[in-house]
C-alpha positions as YAML, in Angstrom:
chain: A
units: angstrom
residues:
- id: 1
  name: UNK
  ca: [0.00, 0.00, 0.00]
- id: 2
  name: UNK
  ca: [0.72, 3.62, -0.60]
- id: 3
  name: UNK
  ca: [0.24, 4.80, 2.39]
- id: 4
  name: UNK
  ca: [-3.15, 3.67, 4.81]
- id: 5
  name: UNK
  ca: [-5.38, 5.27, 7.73]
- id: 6
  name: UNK
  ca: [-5.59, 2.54, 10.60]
- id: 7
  name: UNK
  ca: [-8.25, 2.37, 12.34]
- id: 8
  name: UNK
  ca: [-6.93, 4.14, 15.44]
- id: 9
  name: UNK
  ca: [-6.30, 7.14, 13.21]
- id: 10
  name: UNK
  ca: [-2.43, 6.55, 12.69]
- id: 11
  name: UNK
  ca: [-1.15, 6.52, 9.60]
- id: 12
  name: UNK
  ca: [1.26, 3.41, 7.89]
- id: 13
  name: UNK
  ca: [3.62, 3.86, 5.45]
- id: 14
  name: UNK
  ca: [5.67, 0.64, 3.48]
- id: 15
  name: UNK
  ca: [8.77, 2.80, 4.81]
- id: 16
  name: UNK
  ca: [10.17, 1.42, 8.36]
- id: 17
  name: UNK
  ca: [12.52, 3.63, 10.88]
- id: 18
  name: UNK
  ca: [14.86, 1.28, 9.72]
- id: 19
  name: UNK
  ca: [14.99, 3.21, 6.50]
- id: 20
  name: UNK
  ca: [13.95, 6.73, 7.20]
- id: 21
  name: UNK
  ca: [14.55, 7.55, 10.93]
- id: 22
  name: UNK
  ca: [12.38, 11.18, 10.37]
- id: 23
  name: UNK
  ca: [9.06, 11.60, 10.03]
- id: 24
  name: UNK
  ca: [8.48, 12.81, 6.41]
- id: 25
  name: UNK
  ca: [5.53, 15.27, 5.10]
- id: 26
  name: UNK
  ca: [3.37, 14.22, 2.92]
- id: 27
  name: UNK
  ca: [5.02, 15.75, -0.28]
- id: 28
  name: UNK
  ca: [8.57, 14.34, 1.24]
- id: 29
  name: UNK
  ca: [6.88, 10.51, 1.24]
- id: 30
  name: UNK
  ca: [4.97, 11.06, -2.05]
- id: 31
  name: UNK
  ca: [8.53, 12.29, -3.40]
- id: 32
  name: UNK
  ca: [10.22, 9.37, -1.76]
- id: 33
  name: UNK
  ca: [7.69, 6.64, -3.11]
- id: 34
  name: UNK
  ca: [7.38, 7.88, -6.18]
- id: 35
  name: UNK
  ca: [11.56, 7.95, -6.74]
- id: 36
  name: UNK
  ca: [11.85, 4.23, -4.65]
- id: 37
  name: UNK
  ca: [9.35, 2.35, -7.07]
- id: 38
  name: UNK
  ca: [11.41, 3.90, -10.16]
- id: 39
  name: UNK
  ca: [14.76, 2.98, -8.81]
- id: 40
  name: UNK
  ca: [13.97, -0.43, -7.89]
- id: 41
  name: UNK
  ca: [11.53, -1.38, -11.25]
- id: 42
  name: UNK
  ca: [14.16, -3.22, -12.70]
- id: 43
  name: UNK
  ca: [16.32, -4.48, -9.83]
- id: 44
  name: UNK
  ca: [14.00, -5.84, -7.80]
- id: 45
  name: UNK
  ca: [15.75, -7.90, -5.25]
- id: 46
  name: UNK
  ca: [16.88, -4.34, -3.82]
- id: 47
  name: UNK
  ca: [13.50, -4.83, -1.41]
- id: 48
  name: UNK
  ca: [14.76, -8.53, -0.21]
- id: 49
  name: UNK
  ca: [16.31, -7.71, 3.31]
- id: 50
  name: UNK
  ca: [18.34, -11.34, 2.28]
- id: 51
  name: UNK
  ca: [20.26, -9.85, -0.28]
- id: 52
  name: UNK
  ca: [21.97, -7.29, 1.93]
- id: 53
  name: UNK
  ca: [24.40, -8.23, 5.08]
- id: 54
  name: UNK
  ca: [26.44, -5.45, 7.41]
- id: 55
  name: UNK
  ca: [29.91, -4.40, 6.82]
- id: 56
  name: UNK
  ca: [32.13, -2.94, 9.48]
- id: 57
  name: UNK
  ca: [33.35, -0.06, 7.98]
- id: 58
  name: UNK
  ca: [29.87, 0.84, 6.00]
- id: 59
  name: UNK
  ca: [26.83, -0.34, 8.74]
- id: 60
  name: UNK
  ca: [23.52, -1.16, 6.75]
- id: 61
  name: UNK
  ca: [21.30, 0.92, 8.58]
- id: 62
  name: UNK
  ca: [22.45, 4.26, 9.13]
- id: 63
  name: UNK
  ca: [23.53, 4.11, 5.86]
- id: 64
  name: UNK
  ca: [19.69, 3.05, 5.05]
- id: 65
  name: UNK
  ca: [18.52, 5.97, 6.86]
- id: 66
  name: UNK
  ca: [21.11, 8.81, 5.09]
- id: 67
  name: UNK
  ca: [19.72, 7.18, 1.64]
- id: 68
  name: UNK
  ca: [16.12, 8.07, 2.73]
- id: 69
  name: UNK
  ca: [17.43, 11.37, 3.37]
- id: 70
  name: UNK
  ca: [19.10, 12.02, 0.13]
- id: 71
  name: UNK
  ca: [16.77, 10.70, -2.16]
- id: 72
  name: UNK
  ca: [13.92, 13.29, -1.04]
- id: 73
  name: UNK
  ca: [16.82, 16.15, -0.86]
- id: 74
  name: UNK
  ca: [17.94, 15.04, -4.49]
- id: 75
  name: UNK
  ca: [14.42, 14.91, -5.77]
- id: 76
  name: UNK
  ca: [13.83, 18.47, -4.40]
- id: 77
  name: UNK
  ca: [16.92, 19.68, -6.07]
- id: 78
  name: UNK
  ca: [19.05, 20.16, -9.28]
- id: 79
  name: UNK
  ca: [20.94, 17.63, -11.03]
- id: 80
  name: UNK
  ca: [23.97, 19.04, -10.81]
- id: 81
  name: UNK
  ca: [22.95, 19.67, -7.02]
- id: 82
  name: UNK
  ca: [25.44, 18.85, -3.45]
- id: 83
  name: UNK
  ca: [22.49, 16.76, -2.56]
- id: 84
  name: UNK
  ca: [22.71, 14.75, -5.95]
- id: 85
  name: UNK
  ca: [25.80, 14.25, -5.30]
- id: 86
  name: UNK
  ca: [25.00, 12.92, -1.57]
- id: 87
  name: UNK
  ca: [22.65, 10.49, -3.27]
- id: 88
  name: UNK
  ca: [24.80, 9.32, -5.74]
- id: 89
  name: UNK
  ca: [27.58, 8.44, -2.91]
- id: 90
  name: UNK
  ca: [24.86, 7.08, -0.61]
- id: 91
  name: UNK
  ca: [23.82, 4.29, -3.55]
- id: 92
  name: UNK
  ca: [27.35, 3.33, -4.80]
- id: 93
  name: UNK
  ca: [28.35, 3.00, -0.48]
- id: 94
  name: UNK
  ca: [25.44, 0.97, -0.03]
- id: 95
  name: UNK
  ca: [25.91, -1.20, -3.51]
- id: 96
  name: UNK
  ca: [29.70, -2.00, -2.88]
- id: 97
  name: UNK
  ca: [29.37, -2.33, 0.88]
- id: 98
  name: UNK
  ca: [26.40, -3.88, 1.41]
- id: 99
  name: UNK
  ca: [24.78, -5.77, -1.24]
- id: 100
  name: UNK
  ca: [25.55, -8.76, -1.91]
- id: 101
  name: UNK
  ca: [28.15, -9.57, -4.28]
- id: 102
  name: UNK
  ca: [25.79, -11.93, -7.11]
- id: 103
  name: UNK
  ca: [23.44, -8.78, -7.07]
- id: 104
  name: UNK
  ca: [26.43, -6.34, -7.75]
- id: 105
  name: UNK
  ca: [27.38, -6.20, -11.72]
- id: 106
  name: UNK
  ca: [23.25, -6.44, -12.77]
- id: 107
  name: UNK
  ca: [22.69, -3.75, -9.81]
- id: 108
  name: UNK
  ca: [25.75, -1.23, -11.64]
- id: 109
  name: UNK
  ca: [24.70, -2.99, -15.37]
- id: 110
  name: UNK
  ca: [20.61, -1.43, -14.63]
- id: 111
  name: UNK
  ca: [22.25, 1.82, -13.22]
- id: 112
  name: UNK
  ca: [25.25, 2.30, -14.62]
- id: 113
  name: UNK
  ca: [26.08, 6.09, -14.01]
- id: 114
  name: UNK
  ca: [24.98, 8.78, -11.50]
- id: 115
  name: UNK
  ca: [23.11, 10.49, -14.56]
- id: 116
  name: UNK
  ca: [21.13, 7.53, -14.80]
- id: 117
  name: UNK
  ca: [20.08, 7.55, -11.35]
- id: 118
  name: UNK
  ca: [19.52, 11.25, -10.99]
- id: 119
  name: UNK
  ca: [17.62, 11.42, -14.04]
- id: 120
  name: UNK
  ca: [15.37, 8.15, -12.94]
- id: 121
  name: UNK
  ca: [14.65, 10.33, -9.48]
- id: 122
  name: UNK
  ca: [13.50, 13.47, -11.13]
- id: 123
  name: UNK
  ca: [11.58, 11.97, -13.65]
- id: 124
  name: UNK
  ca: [9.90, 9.78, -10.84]
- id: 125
  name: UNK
  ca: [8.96, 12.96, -8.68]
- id: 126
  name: UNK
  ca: [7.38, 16.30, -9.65]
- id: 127
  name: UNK
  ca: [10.14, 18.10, -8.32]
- id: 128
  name: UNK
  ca: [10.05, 21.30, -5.91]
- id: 129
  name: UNK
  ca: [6.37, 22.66, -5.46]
- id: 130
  name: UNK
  ca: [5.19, 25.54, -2.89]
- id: 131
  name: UNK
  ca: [3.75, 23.39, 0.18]
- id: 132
  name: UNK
  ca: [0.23, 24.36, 0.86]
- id: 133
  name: UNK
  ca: [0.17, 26.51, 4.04]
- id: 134
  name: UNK
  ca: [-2.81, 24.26, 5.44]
- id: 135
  name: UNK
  ca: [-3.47, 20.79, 5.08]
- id: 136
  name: UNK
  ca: [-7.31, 19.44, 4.80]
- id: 137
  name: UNK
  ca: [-7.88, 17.88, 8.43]
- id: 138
  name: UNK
  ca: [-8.69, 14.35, 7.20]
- id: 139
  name: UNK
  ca: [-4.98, 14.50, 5.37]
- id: 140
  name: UNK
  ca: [-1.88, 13.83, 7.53]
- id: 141
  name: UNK
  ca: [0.93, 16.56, 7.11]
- id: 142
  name: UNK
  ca: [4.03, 14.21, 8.69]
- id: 143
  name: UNK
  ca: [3.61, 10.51, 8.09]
- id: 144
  name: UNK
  ca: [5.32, 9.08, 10.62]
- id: 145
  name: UNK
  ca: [7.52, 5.74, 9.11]
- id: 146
  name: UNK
  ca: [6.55, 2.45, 10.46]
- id: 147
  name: UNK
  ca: [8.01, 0.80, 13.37]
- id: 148
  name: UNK
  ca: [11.25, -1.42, 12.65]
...
């Protein structure tokens, strides 16, 4: 799901803390969907937790949580942006570090330059908009990320 309304009036997102420790607005999570499900159409096995392990020197998780980050801060900016940039180096950490090594060369072979993946984000997301100064009161304006 997209996001959902439970019926105790909190609202559930496919995103755990695991990957974005912040609560995100509504425009930041529509951003950050909308870029996610274009990154990962053609490399699935990115959303198996099995095809990732730790690393020492490069942790999983905070790195997880730094990518959330700087995919919404890319979106929101210019190509040729510092927080491009940021997401670029947070997806070639987390591919050489962390994923593992079968799921490497078809990972870099789908994505196989910073252009491509910059490009694939801002043609994903509608890109900076003015936020509405109110939101309607049946319409969350954080969405809180799941529970780990």
């Amino acid at each position: 799901c997209d996001v959902a309304k439970t019926a105790d009036g909190r609202w559930f997102t496919p995103f755990s803390t695991a990957f974005c420790a912040d609560a995100l607005t509504l425009y930041e999570y529509a951003t950050l969907f909308a870029a996610v499900s274009k990154l990962s159409t053609n490399v699935s096995f990115v959303w198996d937790p099995r095809n990732w392990h730790d690393d020492a020197a490069h942790p999983l998780f905070p790195s997880l949580q730094l990518l959330c980050r700087s995919i919404v801060d890319c979106a929101e900016s210019s190509a040729q942006s510092a927080a491009c940039e940021d997401f670029v180096t947070q997806v070639d950490g987390l591919v050489v570090s962390n994923l593992e090594e079968e799921y490497v060369e078809p990972f870099q072979t789908t994505w196989n330059s910073s252009e491509a993946l910059i490009d694939a984000i801002h043609a994903a997301t509608i890109g900076p908009v003015e936020q509405p100064t109110e939101a309607p009161t049946d319409t969350p304006t954080d969405i809180p990320t799941s529970g780990s």
